[in-house]
PyMOL CGO cylinders between C-alpha atoms (Angstrom):
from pymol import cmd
from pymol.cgo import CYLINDER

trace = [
    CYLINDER, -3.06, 15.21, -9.97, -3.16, 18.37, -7.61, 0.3, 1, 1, 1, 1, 1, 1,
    CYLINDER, -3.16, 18.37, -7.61, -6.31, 16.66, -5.70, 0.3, 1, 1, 1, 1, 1, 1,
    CYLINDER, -6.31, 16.66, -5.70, -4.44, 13.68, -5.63, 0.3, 1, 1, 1, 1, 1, 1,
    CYLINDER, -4.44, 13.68, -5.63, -1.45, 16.03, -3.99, 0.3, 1, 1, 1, 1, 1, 1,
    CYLINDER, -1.45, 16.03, -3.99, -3.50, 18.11, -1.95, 0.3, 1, 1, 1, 1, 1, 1,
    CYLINDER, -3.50, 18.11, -1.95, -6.17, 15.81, -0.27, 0.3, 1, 1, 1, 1, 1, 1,
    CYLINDER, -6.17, 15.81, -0.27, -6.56, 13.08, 2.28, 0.3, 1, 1, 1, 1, 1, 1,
    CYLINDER, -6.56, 13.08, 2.28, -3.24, 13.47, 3.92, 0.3, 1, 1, 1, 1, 1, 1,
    CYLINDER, -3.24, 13.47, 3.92, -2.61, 11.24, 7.13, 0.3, 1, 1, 1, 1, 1, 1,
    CYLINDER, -2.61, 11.24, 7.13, 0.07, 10.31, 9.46, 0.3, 1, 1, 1, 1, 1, 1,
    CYLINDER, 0.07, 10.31, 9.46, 1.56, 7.23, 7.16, 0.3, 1, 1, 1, 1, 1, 1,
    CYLINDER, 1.56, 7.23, 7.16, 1.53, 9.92, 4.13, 0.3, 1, 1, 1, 1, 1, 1,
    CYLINDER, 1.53, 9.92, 4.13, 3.30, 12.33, 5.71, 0.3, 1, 1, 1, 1, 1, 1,
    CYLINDER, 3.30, 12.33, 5.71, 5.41, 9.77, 7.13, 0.3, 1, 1, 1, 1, 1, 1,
    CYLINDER, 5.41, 9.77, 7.13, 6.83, 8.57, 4.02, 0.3, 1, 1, 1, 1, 1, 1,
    CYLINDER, 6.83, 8.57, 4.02, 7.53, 11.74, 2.96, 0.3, 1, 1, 1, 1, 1, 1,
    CYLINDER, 7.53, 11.74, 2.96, 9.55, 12.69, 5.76, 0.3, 1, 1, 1, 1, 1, 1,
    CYLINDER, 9.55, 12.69, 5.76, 11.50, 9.91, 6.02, 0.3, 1, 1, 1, 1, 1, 1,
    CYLINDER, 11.50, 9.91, 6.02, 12.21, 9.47, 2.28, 0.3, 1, 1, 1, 1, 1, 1,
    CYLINDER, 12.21, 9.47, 2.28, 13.31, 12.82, 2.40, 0.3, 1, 1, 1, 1, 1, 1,
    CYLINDER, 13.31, 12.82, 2.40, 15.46, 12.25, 5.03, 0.3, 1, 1, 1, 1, 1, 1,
    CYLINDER, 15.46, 12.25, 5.03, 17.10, 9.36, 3.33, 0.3, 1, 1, 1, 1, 1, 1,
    CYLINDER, 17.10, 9.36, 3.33, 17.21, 11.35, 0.29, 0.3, 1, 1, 1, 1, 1, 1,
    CYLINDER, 17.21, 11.35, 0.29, 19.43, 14.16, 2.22, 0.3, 1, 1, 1, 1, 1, 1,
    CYLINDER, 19.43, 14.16, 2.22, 21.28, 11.66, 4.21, 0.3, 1, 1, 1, 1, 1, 1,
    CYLINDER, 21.28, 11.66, 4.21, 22.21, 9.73, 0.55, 0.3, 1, 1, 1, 1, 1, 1,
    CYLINDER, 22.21, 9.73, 0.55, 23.62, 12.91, -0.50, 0.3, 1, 1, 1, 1, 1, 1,
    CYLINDER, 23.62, 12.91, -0.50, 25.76, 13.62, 2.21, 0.3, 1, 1, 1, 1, 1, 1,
    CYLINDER, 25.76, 13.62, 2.21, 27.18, 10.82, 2.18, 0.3, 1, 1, 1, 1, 1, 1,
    CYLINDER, 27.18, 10.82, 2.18, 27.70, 10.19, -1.87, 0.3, 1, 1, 1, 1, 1, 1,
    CYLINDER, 27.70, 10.19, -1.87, 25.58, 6.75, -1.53, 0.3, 1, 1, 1, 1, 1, 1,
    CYLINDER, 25.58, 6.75, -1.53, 23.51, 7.72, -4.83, 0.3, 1, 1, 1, 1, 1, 1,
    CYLINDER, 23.51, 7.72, -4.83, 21.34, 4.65, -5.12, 0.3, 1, 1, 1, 1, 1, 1,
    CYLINDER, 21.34, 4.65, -5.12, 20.09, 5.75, -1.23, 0.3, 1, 1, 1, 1, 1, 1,
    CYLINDER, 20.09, 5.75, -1.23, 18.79, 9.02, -3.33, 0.3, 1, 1, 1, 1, 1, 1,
    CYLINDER, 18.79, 9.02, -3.33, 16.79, 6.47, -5.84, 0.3, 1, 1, 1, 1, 1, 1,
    CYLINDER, 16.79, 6.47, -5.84, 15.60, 4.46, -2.66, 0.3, 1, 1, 1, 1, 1, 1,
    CYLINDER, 15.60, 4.46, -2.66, 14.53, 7.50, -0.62, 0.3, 1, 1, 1, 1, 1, 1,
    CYLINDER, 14.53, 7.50, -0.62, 12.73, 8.93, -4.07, 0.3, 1, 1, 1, 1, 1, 1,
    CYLINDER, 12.73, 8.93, -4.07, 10.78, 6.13, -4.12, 0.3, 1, 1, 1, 1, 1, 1,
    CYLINDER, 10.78, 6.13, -4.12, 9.52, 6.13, -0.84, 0.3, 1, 1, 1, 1, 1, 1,
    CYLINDER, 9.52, 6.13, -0.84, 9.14, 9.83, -0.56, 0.3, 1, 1, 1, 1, 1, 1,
    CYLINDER, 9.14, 9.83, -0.56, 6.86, 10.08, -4.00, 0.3, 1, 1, 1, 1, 1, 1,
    CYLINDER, 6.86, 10.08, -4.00, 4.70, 7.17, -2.40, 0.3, 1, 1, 1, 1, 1, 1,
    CYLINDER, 4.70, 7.17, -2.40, 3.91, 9.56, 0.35, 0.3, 1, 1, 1, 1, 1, 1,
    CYLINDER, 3.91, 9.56, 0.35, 3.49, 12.18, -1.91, 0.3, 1, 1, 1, 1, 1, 1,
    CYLINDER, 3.49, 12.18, -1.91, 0.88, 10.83, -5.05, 0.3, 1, 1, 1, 1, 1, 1,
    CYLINDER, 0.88, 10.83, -5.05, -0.65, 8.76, -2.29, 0.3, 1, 1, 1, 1, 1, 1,
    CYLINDER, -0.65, 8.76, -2.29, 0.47, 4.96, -4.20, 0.3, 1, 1, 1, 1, 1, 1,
    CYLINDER, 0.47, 4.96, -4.20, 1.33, 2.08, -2.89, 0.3, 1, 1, 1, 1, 1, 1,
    CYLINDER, 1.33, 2.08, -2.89, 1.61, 1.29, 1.05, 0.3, 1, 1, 1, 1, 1, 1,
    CYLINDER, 1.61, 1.29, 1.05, 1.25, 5.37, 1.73, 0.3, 1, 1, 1, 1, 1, 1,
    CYLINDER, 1.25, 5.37, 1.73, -2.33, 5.04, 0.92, 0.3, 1, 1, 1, 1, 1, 1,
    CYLINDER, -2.33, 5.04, 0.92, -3.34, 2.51, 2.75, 0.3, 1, 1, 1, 1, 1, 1,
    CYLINDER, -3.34, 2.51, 2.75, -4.09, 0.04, 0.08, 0.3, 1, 1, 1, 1, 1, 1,
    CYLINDER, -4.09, 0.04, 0.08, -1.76, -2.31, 2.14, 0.3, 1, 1, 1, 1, 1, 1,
    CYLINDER, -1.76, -2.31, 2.14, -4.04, -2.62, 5.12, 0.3, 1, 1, 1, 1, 1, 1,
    CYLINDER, -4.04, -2.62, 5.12, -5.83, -5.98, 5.29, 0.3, 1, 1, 1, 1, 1, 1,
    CYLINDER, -5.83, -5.98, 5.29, -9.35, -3.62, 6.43, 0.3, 1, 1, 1, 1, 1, 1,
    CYLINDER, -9.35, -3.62, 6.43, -8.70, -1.21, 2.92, 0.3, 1, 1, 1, 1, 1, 1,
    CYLINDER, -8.70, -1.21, 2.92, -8.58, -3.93, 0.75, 0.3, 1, 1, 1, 1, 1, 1,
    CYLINDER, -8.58, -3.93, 0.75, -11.45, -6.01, 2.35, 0.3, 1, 1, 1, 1, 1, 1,
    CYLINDER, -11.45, -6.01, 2.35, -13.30, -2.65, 1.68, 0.3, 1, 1, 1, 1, 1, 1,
    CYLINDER, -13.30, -2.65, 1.68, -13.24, -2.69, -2.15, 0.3, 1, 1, 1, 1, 1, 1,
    CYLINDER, -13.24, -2.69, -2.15, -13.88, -6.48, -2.24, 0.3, 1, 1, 1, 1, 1, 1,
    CYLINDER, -13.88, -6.48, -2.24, -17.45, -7.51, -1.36, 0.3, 1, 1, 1, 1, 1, 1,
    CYLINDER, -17.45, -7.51, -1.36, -18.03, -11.03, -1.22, 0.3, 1, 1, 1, 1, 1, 1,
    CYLINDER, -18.03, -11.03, -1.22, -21.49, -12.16, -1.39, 0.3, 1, 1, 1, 1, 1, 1,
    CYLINDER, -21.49, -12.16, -1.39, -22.55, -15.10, 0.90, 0.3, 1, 1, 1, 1, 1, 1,
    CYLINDER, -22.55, -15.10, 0.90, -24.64, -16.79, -1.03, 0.3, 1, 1, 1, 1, 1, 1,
    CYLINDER, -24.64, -16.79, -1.03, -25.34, -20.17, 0.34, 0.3, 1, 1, 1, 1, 1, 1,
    CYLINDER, -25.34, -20.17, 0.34, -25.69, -23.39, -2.22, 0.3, 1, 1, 1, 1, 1, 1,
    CYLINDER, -25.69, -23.39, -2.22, -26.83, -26.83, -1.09, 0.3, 1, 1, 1, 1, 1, 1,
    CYLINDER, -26.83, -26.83, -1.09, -24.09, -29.37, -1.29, 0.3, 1, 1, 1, 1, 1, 1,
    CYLINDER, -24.09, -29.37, -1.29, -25.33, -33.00, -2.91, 0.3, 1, 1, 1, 1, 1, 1,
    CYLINDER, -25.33, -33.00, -2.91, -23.23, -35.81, -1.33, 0.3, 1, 1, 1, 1, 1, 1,
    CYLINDER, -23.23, -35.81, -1.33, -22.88, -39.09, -2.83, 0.3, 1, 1, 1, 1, 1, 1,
    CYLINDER, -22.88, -39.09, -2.83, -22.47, -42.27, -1.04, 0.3, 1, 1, 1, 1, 1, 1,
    CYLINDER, -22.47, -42.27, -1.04, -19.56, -44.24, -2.41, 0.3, 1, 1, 1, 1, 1, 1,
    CYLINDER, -19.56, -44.24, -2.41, -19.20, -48.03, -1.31, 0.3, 1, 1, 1, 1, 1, 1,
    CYLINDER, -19.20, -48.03, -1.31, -16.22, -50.09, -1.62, 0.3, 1, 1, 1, 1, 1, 1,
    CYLINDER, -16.22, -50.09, -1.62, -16.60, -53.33, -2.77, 0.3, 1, 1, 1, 1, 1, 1,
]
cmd.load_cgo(trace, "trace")
């Protein structure tokens, strides 16, 4: 868990945490408590690097982990004749 804390920080990761803290502190202030549970959320994704905040969202990540193989197979067409 402290690797996962402590490594491979970038600009959406600290991002998220930023602004969920913000959110967080802004909730407060103003006595809108389910702000706090929104602005936890986001800032822990920022923080334990899930969700979005690691980049598992991005269409090139996921591509990444997925290798397709392109394995070509004949295709066999039959000829069907009305009567």
């Amino acid at each position: 868990m402290k690797t996962r804390i402590l490594t491979n920080w970038n600009f959406t990761r600290a991002l998220y945490v930023l602004m969920g803290t913000l959110v967080i502190i802004q909730s407060v202030v103003n006595k809108q408590w389910f702000g706090v549970a929104f602005g936890c959320y986001f800032a822990s994704m920022g923080l334990f690097a899930f969700g979005c905040a690691s980049g598992s969202c991005v269409s090139n990540a996921s591509a990444k982990h997925h290798k397709v193989d392109n394995i070509e197979e004949e295709v066999v067409f039959e000829e069907l004749k009305s009567k």
